[in-house]
C-alpha positions as CSV (number, residue, x, y, z in Angstrom):
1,X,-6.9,21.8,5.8
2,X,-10.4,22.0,7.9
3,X,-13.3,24.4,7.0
4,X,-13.5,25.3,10.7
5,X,-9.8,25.9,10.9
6,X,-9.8,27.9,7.5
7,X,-13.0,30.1,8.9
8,X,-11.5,30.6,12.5
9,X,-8.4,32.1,10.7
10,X,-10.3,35.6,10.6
11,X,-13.1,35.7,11.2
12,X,-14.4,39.1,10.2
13,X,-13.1,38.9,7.1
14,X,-14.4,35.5,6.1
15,X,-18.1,36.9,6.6
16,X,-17.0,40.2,4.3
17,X,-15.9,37.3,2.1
18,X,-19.6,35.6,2.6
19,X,-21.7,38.7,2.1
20,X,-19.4,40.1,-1.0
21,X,-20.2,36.5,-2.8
22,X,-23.7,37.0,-2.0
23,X,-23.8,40.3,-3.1
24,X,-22.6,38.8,-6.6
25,X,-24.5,36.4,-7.1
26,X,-27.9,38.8,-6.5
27,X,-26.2,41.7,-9.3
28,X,-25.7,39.0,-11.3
29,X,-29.2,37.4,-11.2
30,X,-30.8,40.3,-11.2
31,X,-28.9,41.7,-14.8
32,X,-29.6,38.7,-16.6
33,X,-33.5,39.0,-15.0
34,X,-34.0,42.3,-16.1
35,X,-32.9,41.2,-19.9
36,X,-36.3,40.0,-19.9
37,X,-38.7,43.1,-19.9
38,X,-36.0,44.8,-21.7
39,X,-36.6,42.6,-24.4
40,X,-40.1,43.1,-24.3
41,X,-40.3,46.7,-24.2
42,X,-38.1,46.9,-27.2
43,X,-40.5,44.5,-28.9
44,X,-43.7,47.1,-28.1
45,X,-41.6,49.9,-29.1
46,X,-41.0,51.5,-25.6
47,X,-37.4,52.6,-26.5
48,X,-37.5,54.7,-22.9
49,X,-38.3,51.7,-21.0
50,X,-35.8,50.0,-22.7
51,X,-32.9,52.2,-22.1
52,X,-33.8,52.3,-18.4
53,X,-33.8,48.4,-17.9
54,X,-30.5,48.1,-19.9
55,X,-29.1,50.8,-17.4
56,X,-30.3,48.7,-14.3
57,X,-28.9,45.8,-16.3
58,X,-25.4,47.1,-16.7
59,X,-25.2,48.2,-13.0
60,X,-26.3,45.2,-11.5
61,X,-23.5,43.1,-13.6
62,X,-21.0,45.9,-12.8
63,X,-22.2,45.3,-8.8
64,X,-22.3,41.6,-9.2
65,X,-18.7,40.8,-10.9
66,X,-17.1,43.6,-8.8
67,X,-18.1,41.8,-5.8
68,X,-16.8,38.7,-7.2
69,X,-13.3,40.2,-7.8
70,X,-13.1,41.8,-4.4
71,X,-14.2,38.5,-2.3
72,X,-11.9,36.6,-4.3
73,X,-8.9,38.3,-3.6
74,X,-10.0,38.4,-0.1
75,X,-10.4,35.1,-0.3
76,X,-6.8,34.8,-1.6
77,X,-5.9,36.6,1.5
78,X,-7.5,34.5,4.0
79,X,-6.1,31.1,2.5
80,X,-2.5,32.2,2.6
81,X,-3.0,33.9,6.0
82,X,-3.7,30.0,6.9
83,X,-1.5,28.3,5.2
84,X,1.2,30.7,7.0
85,X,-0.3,29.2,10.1
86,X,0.1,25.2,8.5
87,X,3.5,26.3,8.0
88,X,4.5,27.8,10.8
89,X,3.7,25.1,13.3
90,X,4.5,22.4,10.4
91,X,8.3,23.9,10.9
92,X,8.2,24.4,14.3
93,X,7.2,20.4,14.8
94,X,10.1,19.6,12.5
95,X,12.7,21.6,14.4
96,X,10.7,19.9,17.8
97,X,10.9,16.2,17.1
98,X,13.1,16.3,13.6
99,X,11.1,12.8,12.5
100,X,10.9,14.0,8.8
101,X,13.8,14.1,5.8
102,X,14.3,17.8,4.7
103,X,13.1,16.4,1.6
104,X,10.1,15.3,2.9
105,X,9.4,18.7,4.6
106,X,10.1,20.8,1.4
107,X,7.6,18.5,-0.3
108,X,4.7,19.0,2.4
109,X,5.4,23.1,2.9
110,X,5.9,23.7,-1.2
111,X,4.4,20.9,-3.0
112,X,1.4,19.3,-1.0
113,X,0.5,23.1,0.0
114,X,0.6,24.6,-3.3
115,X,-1.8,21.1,-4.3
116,X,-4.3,22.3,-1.2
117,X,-4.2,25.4,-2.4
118,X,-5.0,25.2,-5.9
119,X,-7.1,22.0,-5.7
120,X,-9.0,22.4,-2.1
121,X,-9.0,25.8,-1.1
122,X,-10.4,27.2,-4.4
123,X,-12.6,24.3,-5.1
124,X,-14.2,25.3,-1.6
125,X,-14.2,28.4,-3.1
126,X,-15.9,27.7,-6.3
127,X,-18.4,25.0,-4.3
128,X,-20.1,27.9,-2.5
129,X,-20.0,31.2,-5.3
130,X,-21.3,28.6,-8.1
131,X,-23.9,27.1,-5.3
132,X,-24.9,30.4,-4.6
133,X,-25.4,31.3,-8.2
134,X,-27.4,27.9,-8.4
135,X,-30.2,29.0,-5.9
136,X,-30.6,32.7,-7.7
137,X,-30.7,31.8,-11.1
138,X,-33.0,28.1,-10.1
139,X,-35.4,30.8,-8.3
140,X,-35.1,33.6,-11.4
141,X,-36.7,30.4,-13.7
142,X,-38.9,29.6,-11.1
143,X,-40.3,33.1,-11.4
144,X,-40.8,32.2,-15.0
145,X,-42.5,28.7,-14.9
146,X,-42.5,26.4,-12.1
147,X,-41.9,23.4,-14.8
148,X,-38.7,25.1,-16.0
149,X,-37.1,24.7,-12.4
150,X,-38.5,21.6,-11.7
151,X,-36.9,20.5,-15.0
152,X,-33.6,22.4,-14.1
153,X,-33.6,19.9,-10.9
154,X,-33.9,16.9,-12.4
155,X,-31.0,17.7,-15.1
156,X,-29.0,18.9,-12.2
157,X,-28.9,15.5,-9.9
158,X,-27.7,13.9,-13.3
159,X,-25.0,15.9,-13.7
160,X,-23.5,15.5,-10.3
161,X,-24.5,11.8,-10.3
162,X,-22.7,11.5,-13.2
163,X,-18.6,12.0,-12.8
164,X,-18.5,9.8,-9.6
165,X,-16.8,7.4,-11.1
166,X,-13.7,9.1,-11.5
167,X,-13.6,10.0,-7.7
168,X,-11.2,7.4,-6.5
169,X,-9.0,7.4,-9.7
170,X,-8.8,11.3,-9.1
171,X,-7.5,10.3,-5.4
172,X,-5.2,8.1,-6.4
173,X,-3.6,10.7,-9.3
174,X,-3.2,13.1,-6.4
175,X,-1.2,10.8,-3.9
176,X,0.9,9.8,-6.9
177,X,2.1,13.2,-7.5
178,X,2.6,14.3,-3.9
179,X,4.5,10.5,-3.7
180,X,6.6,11.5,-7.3
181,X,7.2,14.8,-5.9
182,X,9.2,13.7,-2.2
183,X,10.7,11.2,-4.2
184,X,12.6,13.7,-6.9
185,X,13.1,16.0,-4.1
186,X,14.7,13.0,-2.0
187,X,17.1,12.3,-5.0
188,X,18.0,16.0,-5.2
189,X,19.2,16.4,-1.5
190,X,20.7,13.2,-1.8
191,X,23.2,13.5,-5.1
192,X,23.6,17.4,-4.8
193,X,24.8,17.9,-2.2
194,X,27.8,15.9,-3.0
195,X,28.2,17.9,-6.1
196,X,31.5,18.6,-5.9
197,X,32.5,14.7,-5.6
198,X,30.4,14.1,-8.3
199,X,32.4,16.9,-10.1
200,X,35.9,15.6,-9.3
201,X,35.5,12.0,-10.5
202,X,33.3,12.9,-13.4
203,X,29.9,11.1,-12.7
204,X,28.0,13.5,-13.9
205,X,26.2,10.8,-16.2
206,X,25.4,9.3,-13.2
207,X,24.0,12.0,-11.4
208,X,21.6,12.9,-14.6
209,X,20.4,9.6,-15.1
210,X,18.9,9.0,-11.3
211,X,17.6,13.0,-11.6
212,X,16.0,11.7,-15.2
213,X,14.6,8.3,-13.4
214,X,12.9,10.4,-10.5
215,X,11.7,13.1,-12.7
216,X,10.0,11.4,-15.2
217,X,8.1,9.5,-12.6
218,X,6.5,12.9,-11.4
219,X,6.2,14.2,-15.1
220,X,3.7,10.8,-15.4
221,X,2.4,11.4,-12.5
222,X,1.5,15.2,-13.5
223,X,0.3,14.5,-16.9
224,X,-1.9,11.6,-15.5
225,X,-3.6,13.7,-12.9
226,X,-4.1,16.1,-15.6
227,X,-5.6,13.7,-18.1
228,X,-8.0,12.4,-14.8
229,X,-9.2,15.8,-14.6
230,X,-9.6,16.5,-18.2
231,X,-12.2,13.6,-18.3
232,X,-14.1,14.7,-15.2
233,X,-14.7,18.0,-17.4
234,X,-15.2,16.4,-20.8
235,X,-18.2,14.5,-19.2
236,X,-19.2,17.5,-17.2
237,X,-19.2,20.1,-20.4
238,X,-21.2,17.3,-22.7
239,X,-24.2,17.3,-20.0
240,X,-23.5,20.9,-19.7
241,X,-24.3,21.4,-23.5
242,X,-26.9,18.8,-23.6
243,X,-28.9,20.1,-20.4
244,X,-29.4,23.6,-22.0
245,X,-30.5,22.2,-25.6
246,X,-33.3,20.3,-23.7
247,X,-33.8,23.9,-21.0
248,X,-34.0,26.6,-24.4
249,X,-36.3,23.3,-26.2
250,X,-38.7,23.3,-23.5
251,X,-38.9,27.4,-23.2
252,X,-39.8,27.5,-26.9
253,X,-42.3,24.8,-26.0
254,X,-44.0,27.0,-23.4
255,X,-44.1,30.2,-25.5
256,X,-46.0,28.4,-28.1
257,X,-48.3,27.6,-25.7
258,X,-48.3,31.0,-24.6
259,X,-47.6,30.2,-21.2
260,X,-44.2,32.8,-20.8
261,X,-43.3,35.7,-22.0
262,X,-41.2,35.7,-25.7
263,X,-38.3,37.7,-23.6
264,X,-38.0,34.8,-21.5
265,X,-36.3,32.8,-24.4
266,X,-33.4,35.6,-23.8
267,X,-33.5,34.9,-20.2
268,X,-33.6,31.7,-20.1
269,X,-31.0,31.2,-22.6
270,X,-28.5,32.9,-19.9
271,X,-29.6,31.6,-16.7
272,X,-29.9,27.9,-18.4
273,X,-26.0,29.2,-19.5
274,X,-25.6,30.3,-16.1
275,X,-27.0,27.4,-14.0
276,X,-25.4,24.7,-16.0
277,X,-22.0,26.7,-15.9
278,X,-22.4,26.9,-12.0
279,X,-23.3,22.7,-12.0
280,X,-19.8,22.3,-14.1
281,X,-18.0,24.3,-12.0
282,X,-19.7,22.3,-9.0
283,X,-18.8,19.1,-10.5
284,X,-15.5,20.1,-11.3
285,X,-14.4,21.4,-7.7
286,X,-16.3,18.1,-6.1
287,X,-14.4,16.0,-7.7
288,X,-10.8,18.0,-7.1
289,X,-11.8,18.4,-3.3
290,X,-12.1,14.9,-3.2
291,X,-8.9,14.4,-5.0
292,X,-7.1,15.9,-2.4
293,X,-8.8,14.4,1.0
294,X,-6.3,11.5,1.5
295,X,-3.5,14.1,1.1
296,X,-5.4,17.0,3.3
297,X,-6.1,14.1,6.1
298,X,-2.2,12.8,6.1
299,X,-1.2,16.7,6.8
300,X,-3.9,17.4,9.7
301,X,-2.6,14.0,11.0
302,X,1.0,15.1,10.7
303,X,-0.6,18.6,13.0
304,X,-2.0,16.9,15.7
305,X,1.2,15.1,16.3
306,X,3.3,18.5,16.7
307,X,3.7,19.6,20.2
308,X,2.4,22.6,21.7
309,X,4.9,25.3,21.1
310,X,7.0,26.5,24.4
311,X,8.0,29.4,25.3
312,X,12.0,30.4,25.0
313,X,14.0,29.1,28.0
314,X,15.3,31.9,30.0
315,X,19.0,30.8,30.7
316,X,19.0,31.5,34.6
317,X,16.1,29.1,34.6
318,X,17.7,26.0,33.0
319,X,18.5,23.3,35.1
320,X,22.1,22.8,35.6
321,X,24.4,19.5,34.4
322,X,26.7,18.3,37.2
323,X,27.6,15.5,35.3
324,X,27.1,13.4,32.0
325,X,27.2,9.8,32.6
326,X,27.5,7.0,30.1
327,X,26.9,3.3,31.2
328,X,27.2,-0.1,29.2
329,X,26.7,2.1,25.6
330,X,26.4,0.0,22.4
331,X,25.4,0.7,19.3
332,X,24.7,-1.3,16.2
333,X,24.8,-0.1,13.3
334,X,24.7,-3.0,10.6
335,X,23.7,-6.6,10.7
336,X,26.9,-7.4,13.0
337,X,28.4,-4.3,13.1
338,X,28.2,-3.3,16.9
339,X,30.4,-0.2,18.6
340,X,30.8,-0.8,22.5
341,X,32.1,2.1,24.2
342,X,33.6,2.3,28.0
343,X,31.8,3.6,30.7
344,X,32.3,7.2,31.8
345,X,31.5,10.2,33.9
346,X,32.4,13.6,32.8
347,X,32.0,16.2,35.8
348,X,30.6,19.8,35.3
349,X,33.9,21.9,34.2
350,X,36.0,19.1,32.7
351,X,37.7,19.5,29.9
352,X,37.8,16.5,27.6
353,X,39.7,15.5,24.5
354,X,37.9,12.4,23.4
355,X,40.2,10.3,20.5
356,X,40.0,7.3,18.8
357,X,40.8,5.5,15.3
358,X,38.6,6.4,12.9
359,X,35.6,4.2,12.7
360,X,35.3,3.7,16.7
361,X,32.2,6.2,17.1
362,X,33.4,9.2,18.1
363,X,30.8,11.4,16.2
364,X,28.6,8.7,16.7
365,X,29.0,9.3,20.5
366,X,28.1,12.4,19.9
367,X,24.7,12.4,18.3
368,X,23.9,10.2,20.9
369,X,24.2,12.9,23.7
370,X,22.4,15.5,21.6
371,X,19.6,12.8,21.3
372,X,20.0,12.2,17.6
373,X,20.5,8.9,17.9
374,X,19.4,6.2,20.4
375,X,21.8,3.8,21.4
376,X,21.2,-0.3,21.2
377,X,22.0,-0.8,24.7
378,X,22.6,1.2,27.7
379,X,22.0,4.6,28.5
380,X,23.5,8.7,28.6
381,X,22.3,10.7,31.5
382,X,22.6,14.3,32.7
383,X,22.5,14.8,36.3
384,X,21.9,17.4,38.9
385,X,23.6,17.9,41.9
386,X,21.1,16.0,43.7
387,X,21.7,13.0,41.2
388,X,18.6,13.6,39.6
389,X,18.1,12.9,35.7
390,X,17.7,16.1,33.6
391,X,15.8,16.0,30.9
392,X,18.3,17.0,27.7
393,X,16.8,20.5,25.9
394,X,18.7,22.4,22.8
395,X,19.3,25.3,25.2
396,X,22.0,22.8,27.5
397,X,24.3,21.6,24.8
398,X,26.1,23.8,22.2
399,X,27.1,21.6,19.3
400,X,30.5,22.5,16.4
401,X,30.0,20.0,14.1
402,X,32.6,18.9,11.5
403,X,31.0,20.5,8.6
404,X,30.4,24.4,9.5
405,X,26.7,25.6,9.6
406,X,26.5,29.0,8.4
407,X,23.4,31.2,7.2
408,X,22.8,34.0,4.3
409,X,23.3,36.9,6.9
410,X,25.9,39.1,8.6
411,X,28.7,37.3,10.3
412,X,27.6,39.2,13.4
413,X,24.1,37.6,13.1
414,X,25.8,34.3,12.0
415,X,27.4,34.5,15.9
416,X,24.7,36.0,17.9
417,X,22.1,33.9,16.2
418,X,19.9,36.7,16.0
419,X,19.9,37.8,19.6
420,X,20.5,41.4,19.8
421,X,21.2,41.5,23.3
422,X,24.6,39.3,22.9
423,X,25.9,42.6,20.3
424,X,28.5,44.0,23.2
425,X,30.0,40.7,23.4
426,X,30.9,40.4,19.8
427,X,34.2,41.9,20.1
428,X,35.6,40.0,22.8
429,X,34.5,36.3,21.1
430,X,36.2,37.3,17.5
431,X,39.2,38.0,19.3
432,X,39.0,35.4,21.8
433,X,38.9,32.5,18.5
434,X,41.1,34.8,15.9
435,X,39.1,36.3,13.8
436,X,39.7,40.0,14.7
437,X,42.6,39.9,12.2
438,X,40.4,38.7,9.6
439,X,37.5,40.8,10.0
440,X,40.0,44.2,10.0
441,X,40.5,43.4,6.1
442,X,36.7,42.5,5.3
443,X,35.5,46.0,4.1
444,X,32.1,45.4,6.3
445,X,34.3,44.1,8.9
446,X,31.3,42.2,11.6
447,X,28.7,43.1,9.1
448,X,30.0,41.0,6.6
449,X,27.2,38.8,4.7
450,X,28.1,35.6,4.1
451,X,27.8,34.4,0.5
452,X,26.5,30.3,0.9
453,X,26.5,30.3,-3.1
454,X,30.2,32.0,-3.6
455,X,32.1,31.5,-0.8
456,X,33.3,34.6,0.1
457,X,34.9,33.1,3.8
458,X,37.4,30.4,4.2
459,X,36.9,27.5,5.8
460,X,39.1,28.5,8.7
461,X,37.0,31.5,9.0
462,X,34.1,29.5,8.7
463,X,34.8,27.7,11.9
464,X,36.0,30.2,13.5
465,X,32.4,32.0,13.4
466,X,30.9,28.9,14.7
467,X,33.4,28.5,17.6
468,X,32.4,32.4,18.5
469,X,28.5,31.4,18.4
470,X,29.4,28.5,20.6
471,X,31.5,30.4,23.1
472,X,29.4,33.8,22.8
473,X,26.5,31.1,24.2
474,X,28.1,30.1,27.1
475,X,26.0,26.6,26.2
476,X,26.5,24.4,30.0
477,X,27.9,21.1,27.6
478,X,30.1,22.1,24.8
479,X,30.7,19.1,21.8
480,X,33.3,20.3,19.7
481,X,33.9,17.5,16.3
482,X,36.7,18.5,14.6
483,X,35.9,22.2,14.9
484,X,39.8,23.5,14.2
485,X,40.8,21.2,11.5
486,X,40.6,24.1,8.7
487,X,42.6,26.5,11.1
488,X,46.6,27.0,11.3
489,X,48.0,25.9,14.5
490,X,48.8,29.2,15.8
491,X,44.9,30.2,15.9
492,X,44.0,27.1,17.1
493,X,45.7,27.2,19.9
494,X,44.4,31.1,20.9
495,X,41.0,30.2,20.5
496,X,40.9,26.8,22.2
497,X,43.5,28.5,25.6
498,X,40.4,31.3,25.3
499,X,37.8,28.4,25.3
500,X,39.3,26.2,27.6
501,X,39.6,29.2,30.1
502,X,35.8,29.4,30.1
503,X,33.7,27.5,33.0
504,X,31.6,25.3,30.6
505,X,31.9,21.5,30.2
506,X,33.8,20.6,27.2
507,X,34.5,17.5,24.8
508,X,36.5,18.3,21.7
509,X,37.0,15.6,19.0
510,X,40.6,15.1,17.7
511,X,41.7,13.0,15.2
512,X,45.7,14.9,14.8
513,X,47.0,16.3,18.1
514,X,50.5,16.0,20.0
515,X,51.5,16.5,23.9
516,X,50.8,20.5,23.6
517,X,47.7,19.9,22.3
518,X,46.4,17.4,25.0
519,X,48.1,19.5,27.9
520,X,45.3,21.7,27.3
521,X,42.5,19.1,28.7
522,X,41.9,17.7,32.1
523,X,41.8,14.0,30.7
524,X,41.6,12.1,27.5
525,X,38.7,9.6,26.8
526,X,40.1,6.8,24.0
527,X,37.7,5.1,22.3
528,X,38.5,1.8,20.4
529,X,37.1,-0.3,18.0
């Protein structure tokens, strides 16, 4: 989170922002000014005079905290306009290189934003109205007596000078929460989501123990930070309380000297209020800034690392695979745990029914063509007709993993994946896998929204959807894991004659098949342990 980056966000507003803070801070000086001849008049007995200066008073104030609402809510507006932007390519470098845990990325976009905005954005907020109101209400005094702002100054530089100390411990409190934080969030994704084994073998206890273990280490967290911060504005409010004793001592010096006016004691009284107010609030949002620079340098770092963003693919445009070769493949996955798989080539077209005991990599295999994992040794390329290596993009392989991936919308959208254009194609891909009997008896029929909280689909249905969104994609390399296990045999075998039919390559994962089944490929790839 950069100054420049948070001004170049809009600019026009930003200098509304600007002048309506200035605008403040001068109805504000100038009502607590005018307090002075009002008092004075009403001393001579000038009731008139009075009146009128208590008018110009009360519409300065009016002016100057009006302002200060409306640029702070502008303010508001600018910030979360930004932090939109942080998010936005902050997501879009996740989906790009994927080198975070979703617990990790829920922590920066919720937790470490909502610490950036509350503890840098408004301290740079508070930094420039209270600095502003500084300079006014210094130059008001000056007007008075040029000893009272020289003394103002001085009192000044002590109070800032004062809280450093509690800089780095204030750091340090910070990182600890934002570390606490992607730690509990870590242990949620991690045990919830098998809830419902935790459920069937009653290890509940379990479960709340390691949520209790993580959560009290960001409760500590928390409450320290807070107790930091509460001592950086204990010292701050003592100087504040100190500095105007020795401000209203020295004015009743001077008008027993005769050297200011008796209505300055009024004055002074609420610009000495004022100006040490504005030197606490200064202090204060220093010292949180600060806080929060290791964190606000580890997120620009994390920005300059994600890629540009590119444009959408048109599908004509994409190169196309001839073939997917795979030559002296190993993997090891524990300290002498290695999974050696044969050499193959699998031609544009084929249709592939890749088996194997469990254990001997088949998913594994897998994630290694969609680039998810890297293998030990050896290599997996796609090749052009020319023989040339093609660089693997999203767009080229269409993935049905074992465990269906739906989303909170229409079953429709859930297929198309929010491409309109794809619509006229919906009926043909629901009947091609099966599920035009299904959808007849749903009462929104296509425009069914899928319940992720109460399942209101079955699991066959489930991967029936995501079969139609691979097929209604017409994806060049098709991996298929397991994708009919939850459907009966009888719709298995419609939708995978319909998907067989089609002119995309294909590797389907099968752990139960017989002949019929395997009749339906070209070849069968066996892997072994």
């Amino acid at each position: 989170m950069t100054v420049i980056g948070f001004i170049r966000t809009n600019r026009r507003r930003f200098s509304l922002i600007v002048g309506l803070f200035i605008l403040s801070a001068i109805g504000v000086t100038l009502g607590s000014y005018v307090v002075t001849y009002a008092i004075d008049t009403l001393k001579a007995g000038n009731i008139a005079m009075f009146a009128w200066n208590m008018v110009i008073m009360t519409s300065s104030l009016l002016v100057g905290y009006g302002s200060d609402t409306l640029g702070s809510y502008l303010f508001s507006c600018q910030t979360q306009q930004y932090l939109h932007g942080i998010r936005e390519k902050m997501v879009y470098g996740f989906l790009e290189t994927g080198n975070q845990s979703t617990a990790k990325m829920q922590n920066t976009l919720t937790n470490d934003l909502k610490i950036l905005t509350t503890d840098r954005a408004q301290s740079w907020l508070t930094l420039f109205t209270q600095s502003l109101g500084f300079v006014f209400y210094s130059a008001a005094l000056l007007t008075f007596h040029w000893s009272l702002f020289v003394l103002v100054l001085g009192l000044t530089g002590i109070m800032l000078w004062a809280p450093r100390f509690l800089t780095a411990r204030l750091q340090a409190a910070t990182n600890r929460v934002s570390t606490s934080n992607n730690t509990y969030l870590e242990a949620i994704s991690q045990w919830l989501g098998g809830l419902a084994e935790i459920k069937r073998y009653s290890a509940q206890s379990q479960l709340f123990k390691v949520l209790k273990d993580t959560g009290r280490g960001l409760e500590d967290s928390t409450v320290h930070r807070t107790a930091t911060l509460s001592q950086l504005n204990i010292v701050n409010v003592t100087f504040n309380i100190l500095s105007q004793v020795v401000i209203l001592s020295f004015v009743g010096f001077l008008i027993t000297r005769k050297m200011v006016m008796f209505g300055v004691i009024v004055s002074a009284g609420n610009f000495s209020s004022l100006i040490f107010g504005s030197v606490v609030q200064i202090s204060n949002a220093l010292g949180t800034a600060k806080s929060t620079q290791l964190l606000s340098h580890r997120i620009q770092e994390q920005l300059t690392t994600v890629p540009e963003v590119k444009e959408t693919l048109n599908p004509n445009g994409l190169p196309v695979i001839q073939s997917v070769v795979g030559q002296g493949l190993k993997l090891k996955y524990a300290a002498d745990t290695v999974i050696a798989y044969p050499d193959f080539v699998i031609h544009r077209g084929e249709k592939i029914l890749l088996t194997g005991d469990s254990g001997s990599g088949k998913t594994t295999l897998f994630k290694m063509i969609l680039g998810e994992l890297q293998p030990t040794a050896g290599s997996i390329q796609f090749l052009d007709d020319q023989g040339q290596s093609i660089e693997m993009t999203p767009e080229l392989i269409g993935y049905v993993p074992q465990e269906s991936v739906l989303f909170p919308v229409t079953i429709g959208q859930n297929i198309m994946m929010f491409e309109p254009k794809l619509a006229g194609q919906l009926p043909k891909v629901v009947s091609d896998v099966a599920l035009d009997g299904d959808l007849a008896k749903m009462e929104a029929g296509i425009d069914t929204v899928v319940d992720l909280n109460n399942l209101n689909i079955s699991g066959g249905q489930m991967q029936r959807i995501v079969l139609a969104r691979a097929q209604i994609h017409a994806c060049q390399l098709l991996l298929i894991d397991e994708g009919t296990s939850a459907i009966d045999r009888a719709n298995t075998m419609r939708a995978l004659h319909s998907l067989l039919r089609k002119d995309n390559t294909v590797i389907f994962i099968a752990h139960h098949f017989d002949q019929s089944l395997v009749d339906l490929f070209d070849r069968t790839i066996q892997l072994t342990k």
